[in-house]
PDB file of N, H, CA, C and O in Angstrom:
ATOM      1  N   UNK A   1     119.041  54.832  98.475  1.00  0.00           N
ATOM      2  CA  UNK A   1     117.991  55.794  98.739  1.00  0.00           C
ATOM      3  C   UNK A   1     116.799  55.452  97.848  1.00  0.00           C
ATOM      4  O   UNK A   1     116.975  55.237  96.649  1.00  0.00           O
ATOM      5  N   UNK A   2     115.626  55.398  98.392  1.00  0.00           N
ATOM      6  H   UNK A   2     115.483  55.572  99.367  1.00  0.00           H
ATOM      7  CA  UNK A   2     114.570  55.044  97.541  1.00  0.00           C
ATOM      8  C   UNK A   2     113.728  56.323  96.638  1.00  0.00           C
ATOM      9  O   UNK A   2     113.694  57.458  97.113  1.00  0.00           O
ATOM     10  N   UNK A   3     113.270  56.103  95.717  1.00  0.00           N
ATOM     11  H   UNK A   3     113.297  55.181  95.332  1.00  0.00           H
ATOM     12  CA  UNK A   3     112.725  56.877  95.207  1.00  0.00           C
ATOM     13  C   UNK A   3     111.710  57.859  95.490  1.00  0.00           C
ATOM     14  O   UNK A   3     111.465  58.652  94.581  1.00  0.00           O
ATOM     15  N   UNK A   4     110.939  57.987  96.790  1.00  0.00           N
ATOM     16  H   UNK A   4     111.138  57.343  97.529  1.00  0.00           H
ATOM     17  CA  UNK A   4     110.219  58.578  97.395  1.00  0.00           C
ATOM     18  C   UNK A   4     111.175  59.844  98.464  1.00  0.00           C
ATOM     19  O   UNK A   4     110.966  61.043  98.652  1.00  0.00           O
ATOM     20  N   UNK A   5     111.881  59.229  98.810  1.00  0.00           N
ATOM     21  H   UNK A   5     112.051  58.256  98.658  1.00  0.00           H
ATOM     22  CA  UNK A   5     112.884  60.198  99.397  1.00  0.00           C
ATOM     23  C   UNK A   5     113.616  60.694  98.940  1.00  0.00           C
ATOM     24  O   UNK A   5     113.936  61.758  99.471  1.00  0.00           O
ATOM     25  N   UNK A   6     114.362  60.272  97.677  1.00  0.00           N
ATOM     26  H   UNK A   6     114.103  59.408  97.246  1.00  0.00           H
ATOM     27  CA  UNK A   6     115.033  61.238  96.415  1.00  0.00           C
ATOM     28  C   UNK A   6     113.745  62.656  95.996  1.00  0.00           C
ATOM     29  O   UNK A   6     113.853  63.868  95.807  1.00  0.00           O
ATOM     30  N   UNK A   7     112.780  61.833  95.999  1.00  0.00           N
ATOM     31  H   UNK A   7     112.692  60.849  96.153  1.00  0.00           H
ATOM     32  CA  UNK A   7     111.734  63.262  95.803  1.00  0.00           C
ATOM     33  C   UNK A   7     111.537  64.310  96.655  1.00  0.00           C
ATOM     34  O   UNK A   7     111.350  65.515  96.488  1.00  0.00           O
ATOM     35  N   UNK A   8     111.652  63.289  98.006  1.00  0.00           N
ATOM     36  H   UNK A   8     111.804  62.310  98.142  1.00  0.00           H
ATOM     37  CA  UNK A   8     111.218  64.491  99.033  1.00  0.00           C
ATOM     38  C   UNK A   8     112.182  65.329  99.578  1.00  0.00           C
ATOM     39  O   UNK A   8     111.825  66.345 100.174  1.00  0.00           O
ATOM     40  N   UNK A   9     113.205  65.079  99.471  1.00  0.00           N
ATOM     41  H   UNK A   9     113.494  64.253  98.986  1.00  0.00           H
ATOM     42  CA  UNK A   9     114.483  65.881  99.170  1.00  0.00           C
ATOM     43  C   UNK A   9     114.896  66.991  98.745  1.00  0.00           C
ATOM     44  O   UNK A   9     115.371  67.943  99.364  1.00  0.00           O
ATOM     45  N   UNK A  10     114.528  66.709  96.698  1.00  0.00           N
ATOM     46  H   UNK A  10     114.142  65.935  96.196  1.00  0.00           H
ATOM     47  CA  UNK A  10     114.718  67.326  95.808  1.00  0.00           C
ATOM     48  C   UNK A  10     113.142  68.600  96.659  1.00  0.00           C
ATOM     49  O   UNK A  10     113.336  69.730  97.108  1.00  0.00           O
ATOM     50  N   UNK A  11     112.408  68.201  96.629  1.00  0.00           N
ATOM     51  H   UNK A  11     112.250  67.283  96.264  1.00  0.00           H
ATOM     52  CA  UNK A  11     111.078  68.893  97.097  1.00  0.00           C
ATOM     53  C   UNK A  11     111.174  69.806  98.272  1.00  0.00           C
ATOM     54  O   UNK A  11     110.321  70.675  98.453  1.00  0.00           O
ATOM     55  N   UNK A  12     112.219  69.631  99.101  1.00  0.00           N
ATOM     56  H   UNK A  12     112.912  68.926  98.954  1.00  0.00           H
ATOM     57  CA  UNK A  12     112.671  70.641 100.177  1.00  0.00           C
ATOM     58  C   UNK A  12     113.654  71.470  99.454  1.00  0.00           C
ATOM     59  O   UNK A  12     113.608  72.690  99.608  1.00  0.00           O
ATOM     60  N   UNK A  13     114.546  70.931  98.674  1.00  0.00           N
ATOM     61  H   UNK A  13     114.583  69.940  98.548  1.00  0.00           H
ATOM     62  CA  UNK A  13     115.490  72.017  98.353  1.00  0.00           C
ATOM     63  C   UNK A  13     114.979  73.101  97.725  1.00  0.00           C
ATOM     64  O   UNK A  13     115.281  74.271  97.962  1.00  0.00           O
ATOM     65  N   UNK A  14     113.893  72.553  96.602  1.00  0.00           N
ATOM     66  H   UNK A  14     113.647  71.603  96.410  1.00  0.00           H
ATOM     67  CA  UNK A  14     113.341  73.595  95.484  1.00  0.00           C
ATOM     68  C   UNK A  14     111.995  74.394  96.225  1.00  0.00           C
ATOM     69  O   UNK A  14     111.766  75.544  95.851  1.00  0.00           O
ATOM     70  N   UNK A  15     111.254  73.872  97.108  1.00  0.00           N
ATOM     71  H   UNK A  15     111.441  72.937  97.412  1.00  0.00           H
ATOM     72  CA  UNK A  15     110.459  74.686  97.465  1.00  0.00           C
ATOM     73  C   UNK A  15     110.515  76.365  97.888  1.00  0.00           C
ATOM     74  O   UNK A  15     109.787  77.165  97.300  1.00  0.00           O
ATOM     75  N   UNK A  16     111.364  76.753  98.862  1.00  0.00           N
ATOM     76  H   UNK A  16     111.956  76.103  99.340  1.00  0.00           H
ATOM     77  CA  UNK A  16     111.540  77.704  99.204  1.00  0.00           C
ATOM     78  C   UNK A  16     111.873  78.617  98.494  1.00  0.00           C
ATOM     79  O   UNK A  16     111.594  79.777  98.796  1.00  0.00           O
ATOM     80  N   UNK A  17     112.584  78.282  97.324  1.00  0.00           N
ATOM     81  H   UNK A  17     112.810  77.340  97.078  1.00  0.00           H
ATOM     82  CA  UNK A  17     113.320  79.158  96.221  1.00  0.00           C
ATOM     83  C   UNK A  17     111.807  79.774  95.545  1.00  0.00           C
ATOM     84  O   UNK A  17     111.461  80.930  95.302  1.00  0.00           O
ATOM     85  N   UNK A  18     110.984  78.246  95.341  1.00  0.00           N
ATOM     86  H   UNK A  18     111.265  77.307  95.539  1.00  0.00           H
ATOM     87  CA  UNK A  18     109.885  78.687  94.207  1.00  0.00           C
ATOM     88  C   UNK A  18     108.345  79.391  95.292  1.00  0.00           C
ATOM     89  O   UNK A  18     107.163  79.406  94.948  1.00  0.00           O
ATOM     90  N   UNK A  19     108.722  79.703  96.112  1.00  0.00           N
ATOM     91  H   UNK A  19     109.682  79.691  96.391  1.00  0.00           H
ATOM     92  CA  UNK A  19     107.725  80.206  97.356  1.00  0.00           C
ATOM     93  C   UNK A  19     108.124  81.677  97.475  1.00  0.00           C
ATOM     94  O   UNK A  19     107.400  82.673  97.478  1.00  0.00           O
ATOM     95  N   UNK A  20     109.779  81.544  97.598  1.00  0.00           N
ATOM     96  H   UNK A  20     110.367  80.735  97.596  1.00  0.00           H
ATOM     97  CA  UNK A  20     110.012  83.126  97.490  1.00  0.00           C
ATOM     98  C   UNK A  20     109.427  84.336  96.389  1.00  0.00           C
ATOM     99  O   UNK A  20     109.461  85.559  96.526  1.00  0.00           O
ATOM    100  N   UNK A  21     108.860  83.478  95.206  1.00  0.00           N
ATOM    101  H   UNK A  21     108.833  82.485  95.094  1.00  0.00           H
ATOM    102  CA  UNK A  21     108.649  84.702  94.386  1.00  0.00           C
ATOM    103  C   UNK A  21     107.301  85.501  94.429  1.00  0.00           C
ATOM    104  O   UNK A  21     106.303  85.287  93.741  1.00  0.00           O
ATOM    105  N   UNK A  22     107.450  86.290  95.210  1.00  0.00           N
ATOM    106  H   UNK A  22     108.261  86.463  95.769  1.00  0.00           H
ATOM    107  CA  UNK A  22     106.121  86.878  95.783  1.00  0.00           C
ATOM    108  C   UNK A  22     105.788  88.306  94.362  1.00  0.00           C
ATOM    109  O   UNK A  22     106.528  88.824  93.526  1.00  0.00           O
ATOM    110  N   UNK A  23     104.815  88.425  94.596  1.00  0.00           N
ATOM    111  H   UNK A  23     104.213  88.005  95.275  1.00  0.00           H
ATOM    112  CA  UNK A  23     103.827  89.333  93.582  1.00  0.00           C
ATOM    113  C   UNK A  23     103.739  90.739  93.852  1.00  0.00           C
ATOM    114  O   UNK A  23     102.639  91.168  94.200  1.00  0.00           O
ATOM    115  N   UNK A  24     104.797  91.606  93.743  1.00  0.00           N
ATOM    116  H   UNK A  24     105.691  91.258  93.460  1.00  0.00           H
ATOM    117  CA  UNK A  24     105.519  92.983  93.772  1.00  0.00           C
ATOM    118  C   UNK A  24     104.484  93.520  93.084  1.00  0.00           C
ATOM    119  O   UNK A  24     104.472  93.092  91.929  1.00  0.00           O
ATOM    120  N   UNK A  25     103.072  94.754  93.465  1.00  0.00           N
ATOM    121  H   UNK A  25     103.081  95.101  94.403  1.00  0.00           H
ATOM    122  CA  UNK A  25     101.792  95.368  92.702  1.00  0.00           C
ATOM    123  C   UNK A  25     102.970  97.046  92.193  1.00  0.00           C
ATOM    124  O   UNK A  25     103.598  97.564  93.117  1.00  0.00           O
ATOM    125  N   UNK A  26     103.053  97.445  91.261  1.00  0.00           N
ATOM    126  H   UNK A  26     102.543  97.024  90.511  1.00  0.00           H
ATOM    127  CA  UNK A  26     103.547  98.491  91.327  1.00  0.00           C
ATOM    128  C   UNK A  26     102.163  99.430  90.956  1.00  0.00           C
ATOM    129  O   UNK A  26     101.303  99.266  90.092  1.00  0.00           O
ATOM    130  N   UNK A  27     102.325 100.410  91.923  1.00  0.00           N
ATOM    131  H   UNK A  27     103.025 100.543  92.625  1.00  0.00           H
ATOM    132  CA  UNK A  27     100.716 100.911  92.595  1.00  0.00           C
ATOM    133  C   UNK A  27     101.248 102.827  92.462  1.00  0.00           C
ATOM    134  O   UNK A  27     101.052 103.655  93.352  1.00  0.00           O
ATOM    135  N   UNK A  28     101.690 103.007  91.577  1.00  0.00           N
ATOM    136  H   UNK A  28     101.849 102.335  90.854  1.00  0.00           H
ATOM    137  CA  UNK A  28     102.371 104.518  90.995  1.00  0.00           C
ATOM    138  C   UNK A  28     102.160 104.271  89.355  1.00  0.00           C
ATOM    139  O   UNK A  28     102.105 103.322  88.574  1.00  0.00           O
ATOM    140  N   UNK A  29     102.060 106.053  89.326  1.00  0.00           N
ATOM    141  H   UNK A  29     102.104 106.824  89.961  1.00  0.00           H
ATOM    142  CA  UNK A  29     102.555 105.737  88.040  1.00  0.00           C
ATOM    143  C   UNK A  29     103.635 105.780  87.065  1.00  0.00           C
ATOM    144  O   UNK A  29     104.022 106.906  86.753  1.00  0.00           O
ATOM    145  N   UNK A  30     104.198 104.773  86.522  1.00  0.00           N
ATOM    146  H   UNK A  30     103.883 103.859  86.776  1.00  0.00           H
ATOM    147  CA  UNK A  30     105.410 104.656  85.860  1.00  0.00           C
ATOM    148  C   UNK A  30     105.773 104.705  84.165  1.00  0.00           C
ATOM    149  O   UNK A  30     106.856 104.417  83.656  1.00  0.00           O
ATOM    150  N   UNK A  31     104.656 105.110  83.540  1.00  0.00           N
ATOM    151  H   UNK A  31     103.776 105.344  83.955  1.00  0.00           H
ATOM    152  CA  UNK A  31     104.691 105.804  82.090  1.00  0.00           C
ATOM    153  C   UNK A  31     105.361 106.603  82.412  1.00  0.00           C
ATOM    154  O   UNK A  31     105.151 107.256  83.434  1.00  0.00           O
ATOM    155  N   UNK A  32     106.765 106.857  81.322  1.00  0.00           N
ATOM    156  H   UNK A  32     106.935 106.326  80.492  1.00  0.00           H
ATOM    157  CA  UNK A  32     107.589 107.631  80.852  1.00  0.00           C
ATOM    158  C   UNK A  32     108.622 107.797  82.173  1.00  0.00           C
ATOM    159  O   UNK A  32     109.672 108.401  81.952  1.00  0.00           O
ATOM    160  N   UNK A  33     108.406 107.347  83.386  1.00  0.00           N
ATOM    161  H   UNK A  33     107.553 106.856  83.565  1.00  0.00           H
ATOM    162  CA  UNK A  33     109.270 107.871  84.528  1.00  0.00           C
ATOM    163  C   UNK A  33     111.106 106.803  83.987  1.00  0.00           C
ATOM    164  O   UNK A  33     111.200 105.813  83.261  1.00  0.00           O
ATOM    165  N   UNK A  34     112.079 107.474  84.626  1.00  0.00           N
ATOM    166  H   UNK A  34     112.003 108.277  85.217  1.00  0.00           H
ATOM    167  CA  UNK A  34     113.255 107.068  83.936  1.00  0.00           C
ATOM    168  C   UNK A  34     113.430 106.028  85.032  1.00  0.00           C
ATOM    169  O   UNK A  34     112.973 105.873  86.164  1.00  0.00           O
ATOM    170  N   UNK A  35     114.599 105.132  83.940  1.00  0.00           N
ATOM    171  H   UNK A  35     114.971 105.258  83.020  1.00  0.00           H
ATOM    172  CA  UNK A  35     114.021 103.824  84.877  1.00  0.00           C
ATOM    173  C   UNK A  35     115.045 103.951  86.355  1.00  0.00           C
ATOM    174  O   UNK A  35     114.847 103.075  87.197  1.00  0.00           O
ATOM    175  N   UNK A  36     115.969 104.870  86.622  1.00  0.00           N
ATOM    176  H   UNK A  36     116.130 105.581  85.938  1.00  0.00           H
ATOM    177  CA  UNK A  36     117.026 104.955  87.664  1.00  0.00           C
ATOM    178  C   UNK A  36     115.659 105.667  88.732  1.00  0.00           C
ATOM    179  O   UNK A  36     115.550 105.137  89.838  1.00  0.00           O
ATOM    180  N   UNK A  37     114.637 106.862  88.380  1.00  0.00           N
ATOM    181  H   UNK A  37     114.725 107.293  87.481  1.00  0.00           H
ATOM    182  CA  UNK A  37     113.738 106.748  89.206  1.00  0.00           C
ATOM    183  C   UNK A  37     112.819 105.825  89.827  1.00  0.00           C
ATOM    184  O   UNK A  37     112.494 105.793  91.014  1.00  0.00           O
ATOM    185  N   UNK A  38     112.491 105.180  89.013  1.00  0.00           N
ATOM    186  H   UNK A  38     112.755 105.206  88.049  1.00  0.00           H
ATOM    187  CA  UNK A  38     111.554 103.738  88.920  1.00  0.00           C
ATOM    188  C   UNK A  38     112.352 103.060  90.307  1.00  0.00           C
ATOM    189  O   UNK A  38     111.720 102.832  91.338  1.00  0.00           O
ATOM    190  N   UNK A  39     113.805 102.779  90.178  1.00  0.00           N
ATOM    191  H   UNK A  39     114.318 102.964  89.340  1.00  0.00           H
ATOM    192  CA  UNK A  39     114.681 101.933  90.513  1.00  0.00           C
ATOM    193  C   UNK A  39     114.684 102.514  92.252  1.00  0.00           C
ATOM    194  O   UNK A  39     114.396 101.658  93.089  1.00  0.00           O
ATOM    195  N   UNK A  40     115.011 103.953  92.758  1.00  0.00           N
ATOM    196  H   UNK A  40     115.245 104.647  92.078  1.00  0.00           H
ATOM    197  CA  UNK A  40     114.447 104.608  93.763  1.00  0.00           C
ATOM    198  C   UNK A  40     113.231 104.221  94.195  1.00  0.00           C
ATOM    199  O   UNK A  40     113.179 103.438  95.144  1.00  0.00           O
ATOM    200  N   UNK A  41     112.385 104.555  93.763  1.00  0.00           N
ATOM    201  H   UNK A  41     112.427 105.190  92.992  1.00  0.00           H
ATOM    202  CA  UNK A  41     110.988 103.961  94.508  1.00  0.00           C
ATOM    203  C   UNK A  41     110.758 102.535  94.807  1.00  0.00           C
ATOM    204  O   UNK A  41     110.403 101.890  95.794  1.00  0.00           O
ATOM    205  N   UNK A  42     111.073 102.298  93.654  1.00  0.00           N
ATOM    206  H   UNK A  42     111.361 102.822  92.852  1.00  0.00           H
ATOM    207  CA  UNK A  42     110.661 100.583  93.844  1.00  0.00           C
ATOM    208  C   UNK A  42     111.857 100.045  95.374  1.00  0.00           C
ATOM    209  O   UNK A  42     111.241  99.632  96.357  1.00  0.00           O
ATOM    210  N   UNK A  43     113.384 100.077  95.484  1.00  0.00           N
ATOM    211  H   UNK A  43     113.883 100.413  94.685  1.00  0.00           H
ATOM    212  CA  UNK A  43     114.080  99.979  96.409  1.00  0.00           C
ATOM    213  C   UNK A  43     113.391 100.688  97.412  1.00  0.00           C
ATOM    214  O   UNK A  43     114.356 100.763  98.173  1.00  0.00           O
ATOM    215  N   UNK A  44     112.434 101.305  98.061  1.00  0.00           N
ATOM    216  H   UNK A  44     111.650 101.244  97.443  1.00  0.00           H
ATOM    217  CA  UNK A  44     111.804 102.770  98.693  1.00  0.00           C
ATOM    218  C   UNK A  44     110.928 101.543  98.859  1.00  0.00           C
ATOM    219  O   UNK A  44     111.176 100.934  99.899  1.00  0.00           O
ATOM    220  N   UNK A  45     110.258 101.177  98.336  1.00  0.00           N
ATOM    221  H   UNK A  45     110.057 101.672  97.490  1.00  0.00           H
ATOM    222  CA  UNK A  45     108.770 100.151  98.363  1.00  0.00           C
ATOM    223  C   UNK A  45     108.608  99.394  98.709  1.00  0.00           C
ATOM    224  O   UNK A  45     107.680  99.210  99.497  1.00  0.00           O
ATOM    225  N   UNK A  46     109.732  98.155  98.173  1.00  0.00           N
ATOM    226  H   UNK A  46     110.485  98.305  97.533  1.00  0.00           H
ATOM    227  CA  UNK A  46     110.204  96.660  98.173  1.00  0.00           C
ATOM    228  C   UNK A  46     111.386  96.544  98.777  1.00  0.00           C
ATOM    229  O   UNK A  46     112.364  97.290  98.827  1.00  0.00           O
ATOM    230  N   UNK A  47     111.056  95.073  99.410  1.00  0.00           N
ATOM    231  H   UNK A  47     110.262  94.467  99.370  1.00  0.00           H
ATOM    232  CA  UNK A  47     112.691  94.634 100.010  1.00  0.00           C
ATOM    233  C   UNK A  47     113.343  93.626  98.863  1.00  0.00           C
ATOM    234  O   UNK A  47     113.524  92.409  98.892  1.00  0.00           O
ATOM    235  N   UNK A  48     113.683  94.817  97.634  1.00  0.00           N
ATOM    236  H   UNK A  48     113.536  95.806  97.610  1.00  0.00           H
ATOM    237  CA  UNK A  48     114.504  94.589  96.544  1.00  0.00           C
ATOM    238  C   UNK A  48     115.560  95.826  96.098  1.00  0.00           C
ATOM    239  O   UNK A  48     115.411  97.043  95.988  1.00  0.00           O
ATOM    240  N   UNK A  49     116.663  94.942  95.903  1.00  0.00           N
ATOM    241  H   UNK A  49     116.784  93.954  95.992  1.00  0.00           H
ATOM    242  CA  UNK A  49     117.951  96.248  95.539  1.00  0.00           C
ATOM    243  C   UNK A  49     118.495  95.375  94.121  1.00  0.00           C
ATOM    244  O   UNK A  49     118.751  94.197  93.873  1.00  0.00           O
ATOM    245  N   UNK A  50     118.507  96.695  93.347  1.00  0.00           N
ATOM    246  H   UNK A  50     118.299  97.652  93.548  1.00  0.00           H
ATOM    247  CA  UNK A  50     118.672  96.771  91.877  1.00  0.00           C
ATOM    248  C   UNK A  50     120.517  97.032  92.097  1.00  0.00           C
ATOM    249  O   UNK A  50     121.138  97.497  93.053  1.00  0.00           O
ATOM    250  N   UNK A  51     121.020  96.468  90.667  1.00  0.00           N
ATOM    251  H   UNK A  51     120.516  96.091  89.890  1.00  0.00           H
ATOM    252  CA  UNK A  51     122.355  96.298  90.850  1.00  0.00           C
ATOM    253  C   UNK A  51     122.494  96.215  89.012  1.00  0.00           C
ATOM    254  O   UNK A  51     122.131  95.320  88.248  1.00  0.00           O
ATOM    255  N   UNK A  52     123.334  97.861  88.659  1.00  0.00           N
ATOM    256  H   UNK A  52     123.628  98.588  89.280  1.00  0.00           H
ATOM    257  CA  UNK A  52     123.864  98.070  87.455  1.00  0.00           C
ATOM    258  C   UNK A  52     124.147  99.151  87.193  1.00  0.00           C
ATOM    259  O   UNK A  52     124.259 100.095  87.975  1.00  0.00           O
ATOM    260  N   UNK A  53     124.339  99.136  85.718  1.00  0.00           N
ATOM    261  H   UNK A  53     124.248  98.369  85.083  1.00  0.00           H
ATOM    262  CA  UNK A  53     125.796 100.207  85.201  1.00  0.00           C
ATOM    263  C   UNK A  53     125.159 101.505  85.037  1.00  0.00           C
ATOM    264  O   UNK A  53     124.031 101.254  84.613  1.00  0.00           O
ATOM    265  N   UNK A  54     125.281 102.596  85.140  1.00  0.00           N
ATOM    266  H   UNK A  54     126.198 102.800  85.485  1.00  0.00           H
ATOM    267  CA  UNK A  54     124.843 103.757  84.876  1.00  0.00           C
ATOM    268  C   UNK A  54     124.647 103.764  83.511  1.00  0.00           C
ATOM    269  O   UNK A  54     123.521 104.068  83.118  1.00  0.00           O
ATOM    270  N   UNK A  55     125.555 103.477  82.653  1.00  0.00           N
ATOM    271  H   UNK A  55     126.470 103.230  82.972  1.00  0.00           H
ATOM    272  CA  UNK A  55     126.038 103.547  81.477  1.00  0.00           C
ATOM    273  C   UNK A  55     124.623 102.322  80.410  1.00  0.00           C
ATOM    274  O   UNK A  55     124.295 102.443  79.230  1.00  0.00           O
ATOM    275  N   UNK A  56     124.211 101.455  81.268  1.00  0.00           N
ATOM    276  H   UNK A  56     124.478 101.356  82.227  1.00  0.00           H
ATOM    277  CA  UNK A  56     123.143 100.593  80.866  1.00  0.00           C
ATOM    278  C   UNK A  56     121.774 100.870  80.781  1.00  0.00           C
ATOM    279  O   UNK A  56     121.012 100.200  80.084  1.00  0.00           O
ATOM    280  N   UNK A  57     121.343 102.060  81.626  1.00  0.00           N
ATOM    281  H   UNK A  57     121.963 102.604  82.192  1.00  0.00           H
ATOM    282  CA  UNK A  57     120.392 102.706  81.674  1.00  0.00           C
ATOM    283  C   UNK A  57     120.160 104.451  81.455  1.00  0.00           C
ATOM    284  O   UNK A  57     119.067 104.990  81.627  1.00  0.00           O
ATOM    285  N   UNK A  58     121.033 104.961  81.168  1.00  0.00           N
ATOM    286  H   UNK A  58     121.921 104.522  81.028  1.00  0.00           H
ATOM    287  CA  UNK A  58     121.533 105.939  80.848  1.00  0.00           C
ATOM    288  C   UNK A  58     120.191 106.843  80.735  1.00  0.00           C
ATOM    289  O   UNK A  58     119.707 107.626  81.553  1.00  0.00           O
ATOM    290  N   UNK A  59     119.550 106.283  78.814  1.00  0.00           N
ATOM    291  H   UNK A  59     119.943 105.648  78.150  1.00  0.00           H
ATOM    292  CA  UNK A  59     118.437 107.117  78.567  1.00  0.00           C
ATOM    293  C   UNK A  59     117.049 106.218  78.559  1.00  0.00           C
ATOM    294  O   UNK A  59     116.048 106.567  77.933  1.00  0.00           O
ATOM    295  N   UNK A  60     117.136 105.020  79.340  1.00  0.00           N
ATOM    296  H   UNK A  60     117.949 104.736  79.848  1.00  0.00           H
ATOM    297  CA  UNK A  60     115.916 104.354  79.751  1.00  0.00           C
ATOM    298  C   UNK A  60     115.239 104.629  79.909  1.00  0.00           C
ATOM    299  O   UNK A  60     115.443 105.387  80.857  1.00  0.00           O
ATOM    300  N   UNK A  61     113.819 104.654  79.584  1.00  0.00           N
ATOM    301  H   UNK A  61     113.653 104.038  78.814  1.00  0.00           H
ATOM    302  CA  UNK A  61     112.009 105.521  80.121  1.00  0.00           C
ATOM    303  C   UNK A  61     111.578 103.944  80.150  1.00  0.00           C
ATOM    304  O   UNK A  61     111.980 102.959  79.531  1.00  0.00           O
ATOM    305  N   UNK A  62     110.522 104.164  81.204  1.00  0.00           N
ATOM    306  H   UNK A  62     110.196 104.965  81.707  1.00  0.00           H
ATOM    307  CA  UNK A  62     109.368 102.990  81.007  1.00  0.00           C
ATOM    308  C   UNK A  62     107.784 103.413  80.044  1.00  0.00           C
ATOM    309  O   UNK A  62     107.143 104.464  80.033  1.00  0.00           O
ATOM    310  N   UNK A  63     107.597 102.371  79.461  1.00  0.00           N
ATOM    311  H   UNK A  63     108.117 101.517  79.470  1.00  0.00           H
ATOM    312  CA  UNK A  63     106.350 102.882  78.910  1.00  0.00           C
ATOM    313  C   UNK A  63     105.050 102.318  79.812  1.00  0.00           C
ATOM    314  O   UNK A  63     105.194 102.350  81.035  1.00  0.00           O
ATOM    315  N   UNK A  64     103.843 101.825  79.292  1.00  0.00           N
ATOM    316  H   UNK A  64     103.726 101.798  78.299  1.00  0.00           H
ATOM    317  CA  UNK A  64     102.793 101.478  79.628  1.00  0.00           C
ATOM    318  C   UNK A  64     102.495 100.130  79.587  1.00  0.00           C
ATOM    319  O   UNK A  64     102.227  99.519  78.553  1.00  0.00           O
ATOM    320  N   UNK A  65     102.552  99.510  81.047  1.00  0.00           N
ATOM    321  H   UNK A  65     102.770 100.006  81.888  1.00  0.00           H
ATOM    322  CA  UNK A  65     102.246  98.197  81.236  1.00  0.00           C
ATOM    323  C   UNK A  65     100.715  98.022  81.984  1.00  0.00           C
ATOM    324  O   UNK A  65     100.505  97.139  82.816  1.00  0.00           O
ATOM    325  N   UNK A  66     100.051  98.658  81.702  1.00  0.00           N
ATOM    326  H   UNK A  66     100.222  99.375  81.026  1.00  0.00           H
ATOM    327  CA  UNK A  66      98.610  98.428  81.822  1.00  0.00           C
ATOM    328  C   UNK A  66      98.364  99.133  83.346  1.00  0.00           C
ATOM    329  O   UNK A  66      99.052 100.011  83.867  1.00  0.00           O
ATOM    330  N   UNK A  67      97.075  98.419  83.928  1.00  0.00           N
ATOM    331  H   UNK A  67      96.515  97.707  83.505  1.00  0.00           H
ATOM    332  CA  UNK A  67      96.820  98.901  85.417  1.00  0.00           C
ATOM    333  C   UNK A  67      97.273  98.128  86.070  1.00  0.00           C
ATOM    334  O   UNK A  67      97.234  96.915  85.863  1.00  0.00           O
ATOM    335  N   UNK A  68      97.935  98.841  87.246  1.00  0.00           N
ATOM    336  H   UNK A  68      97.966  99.826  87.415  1.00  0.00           H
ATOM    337  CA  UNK A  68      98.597  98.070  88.554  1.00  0.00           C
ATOM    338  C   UNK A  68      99.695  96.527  88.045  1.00  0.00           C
ATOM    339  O   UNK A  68      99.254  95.406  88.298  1.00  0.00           O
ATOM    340  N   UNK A  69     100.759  96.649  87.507  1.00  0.00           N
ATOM    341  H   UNK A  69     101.117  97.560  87.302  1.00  0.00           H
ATOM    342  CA  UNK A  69     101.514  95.544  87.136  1.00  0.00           C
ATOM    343  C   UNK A  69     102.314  95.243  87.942  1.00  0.00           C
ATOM    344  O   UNK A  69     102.579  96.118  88.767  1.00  0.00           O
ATOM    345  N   UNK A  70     102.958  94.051  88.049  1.00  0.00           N
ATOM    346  H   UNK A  70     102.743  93.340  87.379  1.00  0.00           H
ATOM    347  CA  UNK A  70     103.663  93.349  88.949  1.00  0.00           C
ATOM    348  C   UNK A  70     105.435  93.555  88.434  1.00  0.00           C
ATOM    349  O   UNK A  70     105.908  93.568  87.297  1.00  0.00           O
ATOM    350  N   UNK A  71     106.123  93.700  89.801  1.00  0.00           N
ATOM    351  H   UNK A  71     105.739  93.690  90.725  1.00  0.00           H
ATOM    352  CA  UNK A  71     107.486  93.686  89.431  1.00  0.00           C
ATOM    353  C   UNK A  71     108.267  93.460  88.000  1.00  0.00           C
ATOM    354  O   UNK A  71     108.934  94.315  87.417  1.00  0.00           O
ATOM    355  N   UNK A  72     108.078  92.398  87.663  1.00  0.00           N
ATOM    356  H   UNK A  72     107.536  91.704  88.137  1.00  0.00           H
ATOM    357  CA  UNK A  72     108.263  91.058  87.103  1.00  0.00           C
ATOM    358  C   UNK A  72     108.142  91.442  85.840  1.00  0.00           C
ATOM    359  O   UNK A  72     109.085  91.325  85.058  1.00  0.00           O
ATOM    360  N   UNK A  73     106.534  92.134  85.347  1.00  0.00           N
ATOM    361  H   UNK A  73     105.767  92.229  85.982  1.00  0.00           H
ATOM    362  CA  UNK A  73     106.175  92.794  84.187  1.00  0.00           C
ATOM    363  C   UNK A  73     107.463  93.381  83.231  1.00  0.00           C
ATOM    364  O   UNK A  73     107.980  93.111  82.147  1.00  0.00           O
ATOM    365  N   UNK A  74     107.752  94.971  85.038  1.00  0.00           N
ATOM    366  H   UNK A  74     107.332  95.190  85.918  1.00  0.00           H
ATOM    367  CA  UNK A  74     108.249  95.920  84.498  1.00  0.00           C
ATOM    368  C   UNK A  74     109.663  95.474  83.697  1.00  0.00           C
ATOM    369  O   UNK A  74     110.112  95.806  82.599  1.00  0.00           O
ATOM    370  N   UNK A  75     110.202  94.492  84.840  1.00  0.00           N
ATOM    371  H   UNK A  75     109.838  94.223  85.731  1.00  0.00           H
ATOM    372  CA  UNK A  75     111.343  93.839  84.485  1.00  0.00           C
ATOM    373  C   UNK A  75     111.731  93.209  82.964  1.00  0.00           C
ATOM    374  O   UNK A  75     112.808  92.639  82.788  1.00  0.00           O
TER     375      UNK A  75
END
């Protein structure tokens, strides 16, 4: 296999993965809201589902990530 096609290869496999990560605006406000609410809306918003322990987020709050922040931020 030549080296141009080892690339273009590797370049199909990884593309799609690194294309999927699209730019989630969280467009509410989320100072002080608990993060199992956060977790409701955002699943409500986005075609994203959150997955964990009750016990891990228990007494979680979000604070202040500026204006209009992206998923990713909150995360």
């Amino acid at each position: 296999m030549s080296i141009k096609a080892f690339f273009a290869v590797v370049f199909f496999l990884i593309f799609p993965v690194v294309n999927s990560q699209e730019e989630y605006v969280i467009d509410w406000d989320i100072d002080g809201q608990s993060f199992e609410d956060f977790v409701l809306k955002a699943e409500s918003q986005f075609p994203v589902k959150f997955f964990y322990n009750d016990e891990w987020v228990k007494n979680l709050t979000l604070g202040r990530y500026g204006n209009r922040p992206v998923l990713t931020q909150v995360l």
